[in-house]
Biopython code that builds the backbone (N, CA, C, O; Angstrom):
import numpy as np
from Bio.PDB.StructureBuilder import StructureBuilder

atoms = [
    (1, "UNK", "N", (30.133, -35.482, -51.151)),
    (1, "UNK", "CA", (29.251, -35.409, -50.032)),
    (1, "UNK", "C", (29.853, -34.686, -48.857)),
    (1, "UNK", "O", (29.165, -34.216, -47.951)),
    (2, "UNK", "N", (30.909, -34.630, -48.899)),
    (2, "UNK", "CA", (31.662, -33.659, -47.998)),
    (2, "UNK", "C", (31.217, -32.552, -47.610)),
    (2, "UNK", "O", (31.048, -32.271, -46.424)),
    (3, "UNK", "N", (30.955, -31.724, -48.663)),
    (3, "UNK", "CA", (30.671, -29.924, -48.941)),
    (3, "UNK", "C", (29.038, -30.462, -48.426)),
    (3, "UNK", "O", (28.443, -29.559, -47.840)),
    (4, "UNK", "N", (28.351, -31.590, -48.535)),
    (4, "UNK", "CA", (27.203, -31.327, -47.668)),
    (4, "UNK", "C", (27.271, -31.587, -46.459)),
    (4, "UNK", "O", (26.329, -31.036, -45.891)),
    (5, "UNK", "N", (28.058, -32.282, -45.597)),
    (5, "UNK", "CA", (27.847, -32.842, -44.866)),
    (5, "UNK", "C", (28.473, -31.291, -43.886)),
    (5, "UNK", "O", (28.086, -30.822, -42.816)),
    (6, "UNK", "N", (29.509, -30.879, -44.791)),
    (6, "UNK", "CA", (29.787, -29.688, -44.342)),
    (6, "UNK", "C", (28.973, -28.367, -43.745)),
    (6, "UNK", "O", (29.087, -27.726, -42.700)),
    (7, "UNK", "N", (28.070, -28.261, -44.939)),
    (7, "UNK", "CA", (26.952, -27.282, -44.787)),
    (7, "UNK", "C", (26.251, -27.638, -43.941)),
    (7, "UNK", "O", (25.825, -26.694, -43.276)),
    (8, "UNK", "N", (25.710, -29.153, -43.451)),
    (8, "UNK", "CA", (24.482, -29.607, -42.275)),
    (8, "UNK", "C", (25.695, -29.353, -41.323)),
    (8, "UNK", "O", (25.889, -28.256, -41.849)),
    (9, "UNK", "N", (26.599, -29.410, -40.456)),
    (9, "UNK", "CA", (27.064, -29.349, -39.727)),
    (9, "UNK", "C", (27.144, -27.559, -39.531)),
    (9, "UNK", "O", (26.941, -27.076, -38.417)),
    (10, "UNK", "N", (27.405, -26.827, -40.525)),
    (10, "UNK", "CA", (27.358, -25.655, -40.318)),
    (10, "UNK", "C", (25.908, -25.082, -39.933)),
    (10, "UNK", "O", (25.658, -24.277, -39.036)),
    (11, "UNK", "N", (24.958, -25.726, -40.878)),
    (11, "UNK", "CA", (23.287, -25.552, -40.566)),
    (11, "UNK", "C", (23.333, -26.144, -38.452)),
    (11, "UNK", "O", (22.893, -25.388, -37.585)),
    (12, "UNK", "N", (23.725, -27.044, -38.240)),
    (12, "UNK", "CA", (23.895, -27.851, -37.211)),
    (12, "UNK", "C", (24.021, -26.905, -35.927)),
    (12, "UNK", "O", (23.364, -26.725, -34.901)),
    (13, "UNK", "N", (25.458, -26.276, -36.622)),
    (13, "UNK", "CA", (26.367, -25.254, -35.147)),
    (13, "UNK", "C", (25.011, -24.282, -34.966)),
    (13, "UNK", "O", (24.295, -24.317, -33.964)),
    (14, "UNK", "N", (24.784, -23.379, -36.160)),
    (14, "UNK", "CA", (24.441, -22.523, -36.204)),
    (14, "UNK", "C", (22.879, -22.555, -35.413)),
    (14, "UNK", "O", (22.641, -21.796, -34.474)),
    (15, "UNK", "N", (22.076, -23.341, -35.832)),
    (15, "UNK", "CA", (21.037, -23.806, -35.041)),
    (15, "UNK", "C", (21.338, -24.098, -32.977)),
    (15, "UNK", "O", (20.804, -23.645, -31.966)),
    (16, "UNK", "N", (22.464, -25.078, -33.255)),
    (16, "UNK", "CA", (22.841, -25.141, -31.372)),
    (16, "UNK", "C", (23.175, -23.964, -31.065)),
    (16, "UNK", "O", (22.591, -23.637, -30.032)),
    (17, "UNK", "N", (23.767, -23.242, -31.418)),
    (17, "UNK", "CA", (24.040, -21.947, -31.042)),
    (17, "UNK", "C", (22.737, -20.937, -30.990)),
    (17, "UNK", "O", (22.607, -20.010, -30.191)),
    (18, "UNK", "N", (22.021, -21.230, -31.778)),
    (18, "UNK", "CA", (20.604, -20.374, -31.488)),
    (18, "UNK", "C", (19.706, -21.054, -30.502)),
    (18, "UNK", "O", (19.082, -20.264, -29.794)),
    (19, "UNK", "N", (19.457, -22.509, -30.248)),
    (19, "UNK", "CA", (19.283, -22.820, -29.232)),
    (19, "UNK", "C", (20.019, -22.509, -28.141)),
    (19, "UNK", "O", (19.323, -21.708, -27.517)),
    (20, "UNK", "N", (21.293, -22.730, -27.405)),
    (20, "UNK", "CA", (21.687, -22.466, -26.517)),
    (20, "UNK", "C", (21.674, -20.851, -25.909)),
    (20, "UNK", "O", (21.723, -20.622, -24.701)),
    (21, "UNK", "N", (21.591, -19.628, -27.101)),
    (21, "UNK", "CA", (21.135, -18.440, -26.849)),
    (21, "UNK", "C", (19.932, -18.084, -25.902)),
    (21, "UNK", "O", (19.686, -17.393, -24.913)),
    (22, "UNK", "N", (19.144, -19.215, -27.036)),
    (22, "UNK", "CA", (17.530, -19.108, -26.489)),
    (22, "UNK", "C", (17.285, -19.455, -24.961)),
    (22, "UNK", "O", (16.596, -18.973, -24.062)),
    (23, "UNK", "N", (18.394, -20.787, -25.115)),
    (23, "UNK", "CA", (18.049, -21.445, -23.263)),
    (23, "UNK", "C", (19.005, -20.319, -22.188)),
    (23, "UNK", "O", (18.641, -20.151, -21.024)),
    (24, "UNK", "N", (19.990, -19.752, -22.638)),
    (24, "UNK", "CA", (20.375, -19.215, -21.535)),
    (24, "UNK", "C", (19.533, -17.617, -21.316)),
    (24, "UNK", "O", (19.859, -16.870, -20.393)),
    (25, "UNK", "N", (18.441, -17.261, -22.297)),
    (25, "UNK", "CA", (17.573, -16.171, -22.092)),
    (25, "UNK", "C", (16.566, -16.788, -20.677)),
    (25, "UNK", "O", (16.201, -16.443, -19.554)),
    (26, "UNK", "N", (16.454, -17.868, -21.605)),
    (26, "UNK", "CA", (15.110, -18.576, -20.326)),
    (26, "UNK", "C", (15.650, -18.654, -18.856)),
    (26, "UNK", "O", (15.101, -18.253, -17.830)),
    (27, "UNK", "N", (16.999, -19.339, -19.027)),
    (27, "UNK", "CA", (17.813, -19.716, -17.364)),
    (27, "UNK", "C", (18.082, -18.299, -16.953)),
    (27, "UNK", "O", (18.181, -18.139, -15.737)),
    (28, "UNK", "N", (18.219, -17.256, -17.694)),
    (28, "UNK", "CA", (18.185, -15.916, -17.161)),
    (28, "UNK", "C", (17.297, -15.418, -16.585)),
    (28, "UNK", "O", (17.393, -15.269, -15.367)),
    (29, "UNK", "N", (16.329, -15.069, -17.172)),
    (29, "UNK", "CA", (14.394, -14.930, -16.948)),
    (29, "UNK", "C", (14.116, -14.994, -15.468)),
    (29, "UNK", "O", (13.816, -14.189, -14.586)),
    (30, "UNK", "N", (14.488, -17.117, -15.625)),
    (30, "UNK", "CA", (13.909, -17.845, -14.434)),
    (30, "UNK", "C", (15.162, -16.842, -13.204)),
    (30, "UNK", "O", (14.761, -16.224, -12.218)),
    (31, "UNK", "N", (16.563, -16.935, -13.613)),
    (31, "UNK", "CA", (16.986, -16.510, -12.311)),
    (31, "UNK", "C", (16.701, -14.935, -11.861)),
    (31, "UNK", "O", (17.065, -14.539, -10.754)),
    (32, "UNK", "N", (15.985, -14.024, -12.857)),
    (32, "UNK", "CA", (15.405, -12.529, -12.906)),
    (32, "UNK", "C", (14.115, -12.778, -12.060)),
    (32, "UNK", "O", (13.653, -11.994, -11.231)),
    (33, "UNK", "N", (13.701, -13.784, -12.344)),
    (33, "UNK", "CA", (12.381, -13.858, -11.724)),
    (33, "UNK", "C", (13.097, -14.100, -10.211)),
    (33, "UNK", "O", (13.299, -13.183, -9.416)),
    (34, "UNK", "N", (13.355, -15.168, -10.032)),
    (34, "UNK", "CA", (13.450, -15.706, -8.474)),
    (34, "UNK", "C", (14.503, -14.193, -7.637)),
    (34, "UNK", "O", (14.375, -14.274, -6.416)),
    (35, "UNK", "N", (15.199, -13.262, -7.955)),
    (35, "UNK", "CA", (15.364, -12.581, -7.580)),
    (35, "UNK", "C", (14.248, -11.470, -7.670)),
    (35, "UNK", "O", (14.165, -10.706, -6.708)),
    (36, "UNK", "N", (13.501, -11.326, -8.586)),
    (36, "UNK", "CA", (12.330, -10.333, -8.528)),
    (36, "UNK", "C", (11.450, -11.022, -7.402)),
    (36, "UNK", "O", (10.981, -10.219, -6.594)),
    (37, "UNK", "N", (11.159, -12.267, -7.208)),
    (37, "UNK", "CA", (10.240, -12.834, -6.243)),
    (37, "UNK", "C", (11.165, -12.207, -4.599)),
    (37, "UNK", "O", (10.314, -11.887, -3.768)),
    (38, "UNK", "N", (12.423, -12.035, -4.140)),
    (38, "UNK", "CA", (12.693, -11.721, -3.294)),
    (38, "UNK", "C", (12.525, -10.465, -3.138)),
    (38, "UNK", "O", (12.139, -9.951, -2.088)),
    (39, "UNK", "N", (12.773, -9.926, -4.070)),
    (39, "UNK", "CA", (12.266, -8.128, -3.723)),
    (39, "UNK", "C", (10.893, -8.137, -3.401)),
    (39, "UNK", "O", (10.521, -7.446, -2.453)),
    (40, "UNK", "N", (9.863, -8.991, -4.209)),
    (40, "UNK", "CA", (8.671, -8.541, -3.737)),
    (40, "UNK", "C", (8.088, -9.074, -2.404)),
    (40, "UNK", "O", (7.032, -8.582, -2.007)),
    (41, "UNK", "N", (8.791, -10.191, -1.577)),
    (41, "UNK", "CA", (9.101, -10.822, -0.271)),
    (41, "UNK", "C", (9.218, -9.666, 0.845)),
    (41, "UNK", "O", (8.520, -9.373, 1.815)),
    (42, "UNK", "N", (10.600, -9.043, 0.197)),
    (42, "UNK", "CA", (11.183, -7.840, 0.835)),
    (42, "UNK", "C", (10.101, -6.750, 0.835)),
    (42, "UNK", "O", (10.067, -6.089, 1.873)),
    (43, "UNK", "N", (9.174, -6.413, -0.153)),
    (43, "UNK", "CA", (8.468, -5.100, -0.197)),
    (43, "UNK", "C", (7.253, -5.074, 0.687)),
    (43, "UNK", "O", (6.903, -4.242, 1.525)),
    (44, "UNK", "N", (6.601, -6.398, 0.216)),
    (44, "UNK", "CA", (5.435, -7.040, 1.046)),
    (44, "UNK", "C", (5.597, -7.232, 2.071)),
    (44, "UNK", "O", (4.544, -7.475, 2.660)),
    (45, "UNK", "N", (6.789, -7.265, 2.902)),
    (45, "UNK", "CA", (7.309, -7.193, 4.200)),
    (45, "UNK", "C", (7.181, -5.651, 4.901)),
    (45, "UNK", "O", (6.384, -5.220, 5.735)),
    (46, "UNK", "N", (7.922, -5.235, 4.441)),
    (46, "UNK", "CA", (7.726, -3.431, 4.600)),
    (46, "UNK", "C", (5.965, -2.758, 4.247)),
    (46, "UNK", "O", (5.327, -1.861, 4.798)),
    (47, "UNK", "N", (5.703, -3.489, 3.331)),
    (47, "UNK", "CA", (4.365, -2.726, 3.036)),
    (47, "UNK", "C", (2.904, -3.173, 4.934)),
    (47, "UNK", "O", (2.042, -2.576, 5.579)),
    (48, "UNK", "N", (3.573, -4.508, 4.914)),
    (48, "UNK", "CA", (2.697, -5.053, 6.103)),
    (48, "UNK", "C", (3.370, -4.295, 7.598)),
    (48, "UNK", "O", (2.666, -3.968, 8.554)),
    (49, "UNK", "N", (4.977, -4.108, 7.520)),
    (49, "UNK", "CA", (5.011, -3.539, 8.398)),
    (49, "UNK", "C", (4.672, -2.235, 8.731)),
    (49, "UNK", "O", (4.685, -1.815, 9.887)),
    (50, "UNK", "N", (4.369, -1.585, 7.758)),
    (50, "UNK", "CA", (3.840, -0.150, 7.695)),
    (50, "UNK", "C", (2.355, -0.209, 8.126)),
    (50, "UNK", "O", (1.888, 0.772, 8.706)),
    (51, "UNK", "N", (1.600, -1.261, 7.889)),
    (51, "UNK", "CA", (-0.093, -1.077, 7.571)),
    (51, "UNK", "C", (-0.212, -1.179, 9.210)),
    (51, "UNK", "O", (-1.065, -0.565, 9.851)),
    (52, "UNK", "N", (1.024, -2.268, 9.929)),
    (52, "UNK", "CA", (0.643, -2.434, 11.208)),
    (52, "UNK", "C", (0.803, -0.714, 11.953)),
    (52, "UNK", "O", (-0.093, -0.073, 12.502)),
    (53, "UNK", "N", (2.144, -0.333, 11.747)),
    (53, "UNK", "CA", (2.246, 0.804, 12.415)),
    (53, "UNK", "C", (1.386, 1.731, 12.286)),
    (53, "UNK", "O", (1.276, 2.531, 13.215)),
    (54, "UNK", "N", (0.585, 1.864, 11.153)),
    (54, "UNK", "CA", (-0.192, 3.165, 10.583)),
    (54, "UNK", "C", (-1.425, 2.617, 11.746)),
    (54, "UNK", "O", (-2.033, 3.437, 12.434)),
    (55, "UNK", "N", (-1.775, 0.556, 11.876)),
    (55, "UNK", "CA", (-3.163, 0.434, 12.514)),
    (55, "UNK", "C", (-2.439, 0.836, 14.169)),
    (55, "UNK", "O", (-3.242, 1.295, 14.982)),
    (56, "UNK", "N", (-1.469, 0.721, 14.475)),
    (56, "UNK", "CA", (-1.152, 0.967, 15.492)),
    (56, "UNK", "C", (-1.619, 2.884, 16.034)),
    (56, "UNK", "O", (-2.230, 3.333, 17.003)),
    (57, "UNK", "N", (-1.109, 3.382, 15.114)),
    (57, "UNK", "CA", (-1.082, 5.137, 15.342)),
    (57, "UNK", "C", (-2.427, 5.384, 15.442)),
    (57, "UNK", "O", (-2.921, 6.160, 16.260)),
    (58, "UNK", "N", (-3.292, 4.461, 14.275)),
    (58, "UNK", "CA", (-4.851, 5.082, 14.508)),
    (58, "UNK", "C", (-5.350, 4.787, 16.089)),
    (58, "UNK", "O", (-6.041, 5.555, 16.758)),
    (59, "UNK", "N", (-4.753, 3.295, 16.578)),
    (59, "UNK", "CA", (-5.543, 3.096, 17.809)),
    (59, "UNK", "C", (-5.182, 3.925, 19.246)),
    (59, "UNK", "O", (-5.806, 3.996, 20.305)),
    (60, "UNK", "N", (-3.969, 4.486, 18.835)),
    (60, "UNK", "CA", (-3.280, 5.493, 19.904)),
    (60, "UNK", "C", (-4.298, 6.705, 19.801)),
    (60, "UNK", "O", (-5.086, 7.219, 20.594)),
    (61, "UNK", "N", (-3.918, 6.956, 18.397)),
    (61, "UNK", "CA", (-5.110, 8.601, 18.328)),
    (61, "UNK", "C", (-6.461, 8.399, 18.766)),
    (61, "UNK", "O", (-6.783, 9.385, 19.429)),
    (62, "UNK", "N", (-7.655, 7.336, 18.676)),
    (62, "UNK", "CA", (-8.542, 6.993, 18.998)),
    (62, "UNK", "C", (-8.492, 7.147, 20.132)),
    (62, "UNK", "O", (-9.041, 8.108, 20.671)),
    (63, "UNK", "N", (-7.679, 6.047, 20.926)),
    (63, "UNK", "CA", (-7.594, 6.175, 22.535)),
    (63, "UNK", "C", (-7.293, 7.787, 23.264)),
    (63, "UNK", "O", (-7.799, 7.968, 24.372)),
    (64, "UNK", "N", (-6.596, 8.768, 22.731)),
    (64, "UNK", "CA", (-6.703, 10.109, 22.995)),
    (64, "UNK", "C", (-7.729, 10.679, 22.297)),
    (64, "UNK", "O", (-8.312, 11.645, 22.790)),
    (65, "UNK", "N", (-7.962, 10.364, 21.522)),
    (65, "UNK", "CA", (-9.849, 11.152, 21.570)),
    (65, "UNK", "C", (-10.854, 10.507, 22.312)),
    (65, "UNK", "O", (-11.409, 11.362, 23.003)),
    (66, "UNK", "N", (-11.265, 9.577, 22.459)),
    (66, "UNK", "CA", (-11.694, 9.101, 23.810)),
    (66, "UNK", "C", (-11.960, 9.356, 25.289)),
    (66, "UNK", "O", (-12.946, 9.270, 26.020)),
    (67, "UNK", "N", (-10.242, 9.827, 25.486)),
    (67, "UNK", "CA", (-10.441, 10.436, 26.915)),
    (67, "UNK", "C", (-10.328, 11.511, 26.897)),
    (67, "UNK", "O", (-9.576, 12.073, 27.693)),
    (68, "UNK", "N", (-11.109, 12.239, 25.890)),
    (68, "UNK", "CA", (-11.388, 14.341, 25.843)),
    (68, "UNK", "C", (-12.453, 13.948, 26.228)),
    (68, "UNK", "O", (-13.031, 12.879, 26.029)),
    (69, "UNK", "N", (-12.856, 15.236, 27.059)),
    (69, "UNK", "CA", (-13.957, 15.398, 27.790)),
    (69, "UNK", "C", (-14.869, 16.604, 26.971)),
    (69, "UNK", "O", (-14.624, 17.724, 26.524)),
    (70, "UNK", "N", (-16.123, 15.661, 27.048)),
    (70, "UNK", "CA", (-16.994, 16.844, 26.202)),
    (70, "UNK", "C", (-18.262, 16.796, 26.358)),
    (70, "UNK", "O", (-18.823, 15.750, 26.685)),
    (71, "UNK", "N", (-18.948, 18.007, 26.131)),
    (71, "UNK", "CA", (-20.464, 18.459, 26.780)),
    (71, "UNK", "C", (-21.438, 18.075, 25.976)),
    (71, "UNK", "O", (-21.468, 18.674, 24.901)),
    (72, "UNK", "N", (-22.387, 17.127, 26.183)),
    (72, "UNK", "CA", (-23.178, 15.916, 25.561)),
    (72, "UNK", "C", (-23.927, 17.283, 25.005)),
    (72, "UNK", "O", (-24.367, 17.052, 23.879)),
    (73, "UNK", "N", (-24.267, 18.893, 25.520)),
    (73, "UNK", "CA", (-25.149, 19.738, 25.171)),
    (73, "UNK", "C", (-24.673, 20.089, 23.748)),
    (73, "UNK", "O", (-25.259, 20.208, 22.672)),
    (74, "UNK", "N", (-23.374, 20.213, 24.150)),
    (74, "UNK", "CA", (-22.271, 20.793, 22.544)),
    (74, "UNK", "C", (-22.936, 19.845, 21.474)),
    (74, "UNK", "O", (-23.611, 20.288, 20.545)),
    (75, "UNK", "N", (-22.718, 18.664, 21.654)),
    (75, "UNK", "CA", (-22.997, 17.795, 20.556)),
    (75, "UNK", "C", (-24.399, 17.827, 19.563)),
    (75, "UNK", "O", (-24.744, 17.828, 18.381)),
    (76, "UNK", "N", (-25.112, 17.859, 21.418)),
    (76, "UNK", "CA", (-27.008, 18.547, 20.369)),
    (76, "UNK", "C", (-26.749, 19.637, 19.689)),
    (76, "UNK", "O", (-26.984, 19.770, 18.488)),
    (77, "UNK", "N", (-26.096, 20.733, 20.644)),
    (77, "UNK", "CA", (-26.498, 22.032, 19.344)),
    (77, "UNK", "C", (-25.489, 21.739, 18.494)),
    (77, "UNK", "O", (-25.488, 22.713, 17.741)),
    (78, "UNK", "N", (-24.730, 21.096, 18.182)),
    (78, "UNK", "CA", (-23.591, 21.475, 17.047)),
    (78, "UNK", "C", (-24.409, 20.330, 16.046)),
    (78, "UNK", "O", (-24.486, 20.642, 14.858)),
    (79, "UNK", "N", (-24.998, 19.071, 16.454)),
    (79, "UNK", "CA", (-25.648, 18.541, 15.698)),
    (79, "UNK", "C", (-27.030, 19.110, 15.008)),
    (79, "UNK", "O", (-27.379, 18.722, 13.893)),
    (80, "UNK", "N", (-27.468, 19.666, 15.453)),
    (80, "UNK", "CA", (-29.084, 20.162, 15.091)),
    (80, "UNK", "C", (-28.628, 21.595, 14.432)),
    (80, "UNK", "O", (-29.461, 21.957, 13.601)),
    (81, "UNK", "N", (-27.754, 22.321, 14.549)),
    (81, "UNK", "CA", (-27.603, 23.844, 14.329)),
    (81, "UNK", "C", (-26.946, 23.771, 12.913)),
    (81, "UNK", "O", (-27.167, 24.479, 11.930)),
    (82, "UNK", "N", (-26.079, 22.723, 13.072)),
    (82, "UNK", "CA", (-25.276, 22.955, 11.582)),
    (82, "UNK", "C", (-25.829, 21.375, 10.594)),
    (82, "UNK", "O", (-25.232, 20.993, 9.587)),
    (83, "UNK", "N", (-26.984, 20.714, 11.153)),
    (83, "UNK", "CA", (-27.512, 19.328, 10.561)),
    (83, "UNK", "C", (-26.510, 18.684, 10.293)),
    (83, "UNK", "O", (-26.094, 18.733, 9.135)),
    (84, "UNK", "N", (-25.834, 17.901, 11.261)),
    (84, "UNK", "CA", (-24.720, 16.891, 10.561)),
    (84, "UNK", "C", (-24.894, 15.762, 12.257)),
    (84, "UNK", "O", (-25.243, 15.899, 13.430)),
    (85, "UNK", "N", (-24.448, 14.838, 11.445)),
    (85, "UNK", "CA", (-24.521, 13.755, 12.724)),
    (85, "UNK", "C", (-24.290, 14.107, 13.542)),
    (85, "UNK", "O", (-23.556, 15.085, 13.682)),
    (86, "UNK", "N", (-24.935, 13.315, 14.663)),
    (86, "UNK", "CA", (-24.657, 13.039, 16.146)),
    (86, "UNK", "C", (-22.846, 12.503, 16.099)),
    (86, "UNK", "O", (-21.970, 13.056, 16.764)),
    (87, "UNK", "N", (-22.652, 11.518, 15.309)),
    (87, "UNK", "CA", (-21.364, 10.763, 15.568)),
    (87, "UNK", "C", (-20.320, 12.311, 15.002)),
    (87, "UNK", "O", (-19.447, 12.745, 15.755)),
    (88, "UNK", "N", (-20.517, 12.782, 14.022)),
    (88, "UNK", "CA", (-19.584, 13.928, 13.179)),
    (88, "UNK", "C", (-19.330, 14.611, 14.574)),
    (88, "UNK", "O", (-18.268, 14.635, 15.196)),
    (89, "UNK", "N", (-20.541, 15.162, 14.927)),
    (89, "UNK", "CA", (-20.321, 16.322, 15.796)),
    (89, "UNK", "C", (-19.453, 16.178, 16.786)),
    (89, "UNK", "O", (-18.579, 17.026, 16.965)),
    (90, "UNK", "N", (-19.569, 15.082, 17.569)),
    (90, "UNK", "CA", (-18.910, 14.482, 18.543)),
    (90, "UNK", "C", (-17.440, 14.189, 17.969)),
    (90, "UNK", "O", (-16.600, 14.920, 18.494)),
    (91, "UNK", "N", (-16.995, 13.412, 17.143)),
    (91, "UNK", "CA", (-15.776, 13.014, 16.563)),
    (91, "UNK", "C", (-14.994, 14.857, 16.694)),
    (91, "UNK", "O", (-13.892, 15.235, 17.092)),
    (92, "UNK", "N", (-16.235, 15.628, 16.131)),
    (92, "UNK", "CA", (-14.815, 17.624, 15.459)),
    (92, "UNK", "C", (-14.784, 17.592, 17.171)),
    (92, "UNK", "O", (-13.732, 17.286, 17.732)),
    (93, "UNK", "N", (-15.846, 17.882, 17.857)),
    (93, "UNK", "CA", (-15.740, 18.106, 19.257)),
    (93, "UNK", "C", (-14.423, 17.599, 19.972)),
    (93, "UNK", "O", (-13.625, 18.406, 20.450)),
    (94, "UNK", "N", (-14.220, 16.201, 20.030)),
    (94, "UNK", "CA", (-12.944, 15.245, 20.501)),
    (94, "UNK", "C", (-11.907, 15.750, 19.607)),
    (94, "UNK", "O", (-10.905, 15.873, 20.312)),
    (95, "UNK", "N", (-11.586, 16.177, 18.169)),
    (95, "UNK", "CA", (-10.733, 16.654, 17.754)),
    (95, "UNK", "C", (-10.220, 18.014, 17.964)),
    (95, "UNK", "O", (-9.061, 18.368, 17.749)),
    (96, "UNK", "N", (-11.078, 18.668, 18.357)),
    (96, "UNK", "CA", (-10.601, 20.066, 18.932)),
    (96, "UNK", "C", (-11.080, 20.538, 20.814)),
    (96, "UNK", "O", (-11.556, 21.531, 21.365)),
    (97, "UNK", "N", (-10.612, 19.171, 21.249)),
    (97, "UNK", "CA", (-10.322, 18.995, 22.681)),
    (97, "UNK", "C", (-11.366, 19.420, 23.198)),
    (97, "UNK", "O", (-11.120, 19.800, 24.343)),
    (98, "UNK", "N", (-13.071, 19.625, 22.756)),
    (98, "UNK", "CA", (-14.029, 20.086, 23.462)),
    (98, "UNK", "C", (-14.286, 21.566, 23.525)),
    (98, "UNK", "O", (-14.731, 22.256, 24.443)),
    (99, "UNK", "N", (-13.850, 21.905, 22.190)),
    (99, "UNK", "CA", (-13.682, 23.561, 22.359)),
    (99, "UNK", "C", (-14.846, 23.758, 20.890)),
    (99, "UNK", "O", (-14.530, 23.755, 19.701)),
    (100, "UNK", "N", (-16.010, 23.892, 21.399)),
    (100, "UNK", "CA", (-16.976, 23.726, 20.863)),
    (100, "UNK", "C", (-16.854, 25.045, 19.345)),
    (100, "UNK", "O", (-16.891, 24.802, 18.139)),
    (101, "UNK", "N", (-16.746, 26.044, 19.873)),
    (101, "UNK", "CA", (-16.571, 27.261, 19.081)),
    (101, "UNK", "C", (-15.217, 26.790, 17.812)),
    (101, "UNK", "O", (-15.387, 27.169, 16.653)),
    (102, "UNK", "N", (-13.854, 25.914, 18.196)),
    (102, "UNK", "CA", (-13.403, 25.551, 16.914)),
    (102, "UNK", "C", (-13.671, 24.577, 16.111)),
    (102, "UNK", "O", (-13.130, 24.379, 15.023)),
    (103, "UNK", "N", (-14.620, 23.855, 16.681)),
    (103, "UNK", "CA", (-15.539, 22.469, 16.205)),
    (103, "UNK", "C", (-16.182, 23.018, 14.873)),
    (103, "UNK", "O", (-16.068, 22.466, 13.779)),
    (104, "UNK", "N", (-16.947, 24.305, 15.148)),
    (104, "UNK", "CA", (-18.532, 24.834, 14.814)),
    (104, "UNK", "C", (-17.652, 25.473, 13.194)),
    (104, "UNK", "O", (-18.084, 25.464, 12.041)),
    (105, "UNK", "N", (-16.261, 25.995, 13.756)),
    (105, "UNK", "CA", (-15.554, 26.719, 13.122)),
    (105, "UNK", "C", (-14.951, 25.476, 11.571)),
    (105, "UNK", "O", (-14.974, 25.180, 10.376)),
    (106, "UNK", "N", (-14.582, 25.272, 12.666)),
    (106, "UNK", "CA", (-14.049, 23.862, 11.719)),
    (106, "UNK", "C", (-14.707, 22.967, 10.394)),
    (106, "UNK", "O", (-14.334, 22.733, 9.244)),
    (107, "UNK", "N", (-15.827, 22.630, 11.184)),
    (107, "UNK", "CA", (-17.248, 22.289, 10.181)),
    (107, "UNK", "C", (-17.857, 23.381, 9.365)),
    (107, "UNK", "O", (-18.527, 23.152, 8.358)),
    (108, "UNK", "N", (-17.594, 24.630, 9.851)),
    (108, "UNK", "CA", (-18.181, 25.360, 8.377)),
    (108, "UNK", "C", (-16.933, 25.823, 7.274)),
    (108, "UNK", "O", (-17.042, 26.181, 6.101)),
    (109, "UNK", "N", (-16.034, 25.708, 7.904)),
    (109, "UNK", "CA", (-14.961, 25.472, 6.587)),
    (109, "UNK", "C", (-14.544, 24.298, 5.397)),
    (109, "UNK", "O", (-13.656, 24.537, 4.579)),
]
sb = StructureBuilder()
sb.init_structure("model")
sb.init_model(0)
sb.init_chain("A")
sb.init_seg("    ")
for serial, (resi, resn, name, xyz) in enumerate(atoms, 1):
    if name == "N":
        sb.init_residue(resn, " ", resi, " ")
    sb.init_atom(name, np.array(xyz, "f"), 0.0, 1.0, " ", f" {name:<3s}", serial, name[0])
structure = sb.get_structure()
C-alpha cells in the first residue's frame, strides 16, 4: 500500500500545485485590476479636467463674440440673400468681427 499511498500523495502535490498556480493567477488579476482601477481614477481625472477647460475656452470665445459689434442690416441681407438663418448669419458675422463681405465669403465656401 505504500506505492499507493505514494502515487495519491504524488496525485495530491501535483493537484496543490495546480491549485495554488490557479490562486496566485486570481490574486494577480485582482491586484492587475485594482491597479488598472487607479489608472482609470487617474484618466477620468484628466479626461474631466480637460472637458472643464475646453467648457471654459468655449465661454471665453462666446463672451468675445458677443461684444463684436454688428449691423442688424448685415444680418437681414446676409440672411435672406444667401437663405440661411437669422442665428447662422449673425454667429459668421461675430466670427469675422462684422466684416460682412468675409462672412458672405465665408458661407459660400
Amino acid at each position: 500500500m505504500e506505492a499507493g499511498d505514494e502515487a495519491l500523495e504524488m496525485v495530491d502535490s501535483k493537484d496543490l500545485q495546480q491549485q495554488s498556480k490557479a490562486l496566485d493567477k486570481l490574486t494577480d488579476h485582482v491586484e492587475d485590476r485594482q491597479l488598472d482601477s487607479s489608472r482609470v481614477q487617474t484618466a477620468m481625472a484628466s479626461i474631466y479636467a480637460s472637458k472643464e477647460a475646453d467648457l471654459q475656452a468655449m465661454r471665453m470665445r462666446e463672451k468675445e463674440l458677443a461684444a463684436v459689434k454688428i449691423n442688424a442690416a448685415d444680418i437681414d441681407i446676409i440672411a435672406n440673400e444667401l437663405e440661411v438663418d437669422k442665428k447662422v448669419a449673425e454667429r459668421t458675422l461675430r466670427e469675422h468681427k462684422g466684416d460682412a463681405v468675409a462672412a458672405i465669403r465665408h458661407l459660400l465656401n
